[in-house]
Residue frames as a rotation matrix with the C-alpha (Angstrom) as fourth column:
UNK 1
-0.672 0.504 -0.542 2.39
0.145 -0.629 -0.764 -7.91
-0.726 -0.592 0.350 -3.58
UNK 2
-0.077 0.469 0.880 -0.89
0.994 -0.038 0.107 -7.77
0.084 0.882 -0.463 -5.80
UNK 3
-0.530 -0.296 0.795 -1.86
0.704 -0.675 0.219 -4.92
0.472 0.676 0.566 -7.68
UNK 4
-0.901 0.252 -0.354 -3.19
0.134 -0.613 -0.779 -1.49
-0.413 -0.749 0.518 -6.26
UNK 5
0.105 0.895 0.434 -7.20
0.959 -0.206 0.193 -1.29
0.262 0.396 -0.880 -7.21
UNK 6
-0.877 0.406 0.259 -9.05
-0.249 -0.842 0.478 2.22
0.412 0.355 0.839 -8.58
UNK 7
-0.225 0.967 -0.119 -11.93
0.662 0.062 -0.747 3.33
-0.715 -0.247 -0.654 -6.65
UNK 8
-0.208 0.599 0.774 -14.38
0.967 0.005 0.256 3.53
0.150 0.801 -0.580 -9.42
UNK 9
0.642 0.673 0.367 -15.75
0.734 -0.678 -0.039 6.42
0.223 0.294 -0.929 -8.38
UNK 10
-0.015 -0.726 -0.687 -12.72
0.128 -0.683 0.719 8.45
-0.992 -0.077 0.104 -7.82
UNK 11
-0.572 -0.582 0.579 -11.94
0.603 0.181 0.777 7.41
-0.557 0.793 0.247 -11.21
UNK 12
-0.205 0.720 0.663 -15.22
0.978 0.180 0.107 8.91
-0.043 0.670 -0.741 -12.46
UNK 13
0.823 0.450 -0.346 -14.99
0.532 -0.825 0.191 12.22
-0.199 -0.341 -0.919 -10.83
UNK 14
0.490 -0.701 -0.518 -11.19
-0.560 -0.709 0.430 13.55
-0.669 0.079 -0.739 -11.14
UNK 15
0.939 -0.325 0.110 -8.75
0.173 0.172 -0.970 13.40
0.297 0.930 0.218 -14.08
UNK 16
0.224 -0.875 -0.429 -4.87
0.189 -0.393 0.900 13.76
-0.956 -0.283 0.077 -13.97
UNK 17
0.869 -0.150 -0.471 -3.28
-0.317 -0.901 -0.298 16.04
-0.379 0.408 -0.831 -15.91
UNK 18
0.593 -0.782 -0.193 0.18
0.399 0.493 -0.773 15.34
0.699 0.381 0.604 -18.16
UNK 19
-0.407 -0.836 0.369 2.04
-0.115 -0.353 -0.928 17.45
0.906 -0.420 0.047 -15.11
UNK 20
-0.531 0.121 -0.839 0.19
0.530 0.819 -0.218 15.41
0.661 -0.560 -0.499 -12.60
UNK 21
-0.788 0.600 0.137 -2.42
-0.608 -0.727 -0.319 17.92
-0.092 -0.334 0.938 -11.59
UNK 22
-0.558 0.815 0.155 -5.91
0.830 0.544 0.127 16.80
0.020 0.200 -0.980 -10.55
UNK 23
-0.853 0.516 0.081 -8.68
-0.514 -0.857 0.048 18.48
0.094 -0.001 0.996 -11.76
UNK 24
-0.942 0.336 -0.015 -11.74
0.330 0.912 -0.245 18.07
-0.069 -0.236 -0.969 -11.03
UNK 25
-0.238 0.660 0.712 -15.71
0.561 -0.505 0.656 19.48
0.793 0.556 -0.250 -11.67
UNK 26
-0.840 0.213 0.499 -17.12
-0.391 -0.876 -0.283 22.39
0.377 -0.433 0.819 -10.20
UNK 27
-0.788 0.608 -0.098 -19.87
0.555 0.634 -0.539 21.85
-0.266 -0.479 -0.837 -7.73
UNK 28
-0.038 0.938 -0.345 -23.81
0.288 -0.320 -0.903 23.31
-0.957 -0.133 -0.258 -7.58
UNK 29
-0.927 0.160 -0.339 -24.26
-0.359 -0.640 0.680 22.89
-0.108 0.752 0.651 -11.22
UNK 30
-0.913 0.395 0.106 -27.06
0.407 0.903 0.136 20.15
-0.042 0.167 -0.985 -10.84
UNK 31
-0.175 0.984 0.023 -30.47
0.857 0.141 0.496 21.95
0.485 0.107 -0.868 -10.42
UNK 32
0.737 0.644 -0.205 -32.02
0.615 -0.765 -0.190 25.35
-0.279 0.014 -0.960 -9.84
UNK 33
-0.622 -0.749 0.227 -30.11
0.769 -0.530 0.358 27.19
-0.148 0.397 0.906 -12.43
UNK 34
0.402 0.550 0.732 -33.00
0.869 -0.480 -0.117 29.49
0.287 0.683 -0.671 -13.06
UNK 35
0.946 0.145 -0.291 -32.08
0.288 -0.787 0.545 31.87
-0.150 -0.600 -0.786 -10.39
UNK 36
0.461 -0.879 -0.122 -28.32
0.465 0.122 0.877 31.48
-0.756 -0.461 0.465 -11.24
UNK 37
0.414 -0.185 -0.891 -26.63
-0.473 -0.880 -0.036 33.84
-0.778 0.437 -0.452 -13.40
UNK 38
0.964 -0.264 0.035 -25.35
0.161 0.476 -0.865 32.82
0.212 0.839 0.501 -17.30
UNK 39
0.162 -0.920 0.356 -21.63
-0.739 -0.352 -0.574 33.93
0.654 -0.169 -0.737 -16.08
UNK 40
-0.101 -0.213 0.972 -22.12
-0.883 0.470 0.011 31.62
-0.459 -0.857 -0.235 -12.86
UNK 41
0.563 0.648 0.514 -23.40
-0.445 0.761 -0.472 28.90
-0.697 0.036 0.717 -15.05
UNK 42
0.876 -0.459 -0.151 -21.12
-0.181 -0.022 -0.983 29.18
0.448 0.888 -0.102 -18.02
UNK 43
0.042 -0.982 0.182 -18.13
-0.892 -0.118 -0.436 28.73
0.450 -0.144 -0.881 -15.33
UNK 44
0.452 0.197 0.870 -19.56
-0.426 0.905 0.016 25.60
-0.784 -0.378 0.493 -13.85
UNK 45
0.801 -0.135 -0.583 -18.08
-0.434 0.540 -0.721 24.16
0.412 0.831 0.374 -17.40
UNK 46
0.454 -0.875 0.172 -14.78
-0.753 -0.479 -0.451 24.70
0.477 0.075 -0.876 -16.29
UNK 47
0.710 -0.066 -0.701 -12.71
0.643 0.468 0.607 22.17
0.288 -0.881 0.374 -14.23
UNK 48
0.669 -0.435 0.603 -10.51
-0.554 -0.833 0.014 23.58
0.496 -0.343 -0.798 -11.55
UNK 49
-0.195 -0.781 -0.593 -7.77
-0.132 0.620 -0.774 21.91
0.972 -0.073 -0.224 -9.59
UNK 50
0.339 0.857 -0.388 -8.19
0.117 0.371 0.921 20.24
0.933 -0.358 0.026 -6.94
UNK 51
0.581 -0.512 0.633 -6.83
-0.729 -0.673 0.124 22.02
0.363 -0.534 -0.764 -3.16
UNK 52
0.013 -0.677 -0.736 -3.73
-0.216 0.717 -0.663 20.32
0.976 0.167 -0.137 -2.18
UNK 53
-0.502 0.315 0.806 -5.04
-0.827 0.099 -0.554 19.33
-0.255 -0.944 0.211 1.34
UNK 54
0.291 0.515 0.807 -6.98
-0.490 0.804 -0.336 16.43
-0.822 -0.298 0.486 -0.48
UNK 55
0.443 -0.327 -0.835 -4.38
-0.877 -0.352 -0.327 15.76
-0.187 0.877 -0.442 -3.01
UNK 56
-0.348 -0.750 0.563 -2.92
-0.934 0.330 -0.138 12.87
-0.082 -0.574 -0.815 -1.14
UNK 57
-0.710 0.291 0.641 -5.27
-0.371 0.620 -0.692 11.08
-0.599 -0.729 -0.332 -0.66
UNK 58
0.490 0.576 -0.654 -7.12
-0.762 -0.080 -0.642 11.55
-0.422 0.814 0.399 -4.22
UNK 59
0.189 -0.703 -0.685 -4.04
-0.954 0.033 -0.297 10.17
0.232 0.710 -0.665 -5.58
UNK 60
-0.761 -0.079 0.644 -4.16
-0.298 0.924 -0.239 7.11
-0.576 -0.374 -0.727 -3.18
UNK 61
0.076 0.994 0.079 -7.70
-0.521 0.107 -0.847 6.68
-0.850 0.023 0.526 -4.28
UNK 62
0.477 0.142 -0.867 -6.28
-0.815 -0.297 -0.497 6.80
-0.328 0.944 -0.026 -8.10
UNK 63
0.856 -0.430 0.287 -3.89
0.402 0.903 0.155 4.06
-0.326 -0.017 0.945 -7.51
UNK 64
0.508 -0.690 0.516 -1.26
-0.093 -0.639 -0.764 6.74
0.856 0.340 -0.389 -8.10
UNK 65
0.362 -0.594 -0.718 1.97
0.908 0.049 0.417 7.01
-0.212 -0.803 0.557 -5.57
């Protein structure tokens, strides 16, 4: 059976964790920030995990089982 391929761009967007958590970036940080608070903006750093409803299927993506 040949190997399982990484979609690229999964790969680019989420990360696993050493206890096998994906995490992944926060959305609306891309453009009009003027109007957006420094608190709202400063948490866009953050990553957050990702909701286990599309956990499955991330992990296919990752070439993970």
């Amino acid at each position: 059976m040949p190997k399982m391929k990484t979609r690229r761009g999964a790969a680019k967007r989420f990360r696993v964790t050493g206890s096998g958590k994906i995490m992944r970036a926060k959305a609306y940080k891309s453009h009009i920030m003027t109007k957006k608070s420094q608190k709202r903006k400063r948490n866009f750093r953050h990553e957050t995990e990702v909701a286990a409803a599309d956990t499955k299927v991330i992990k296919r993506e990752l070439g993970l089982r």
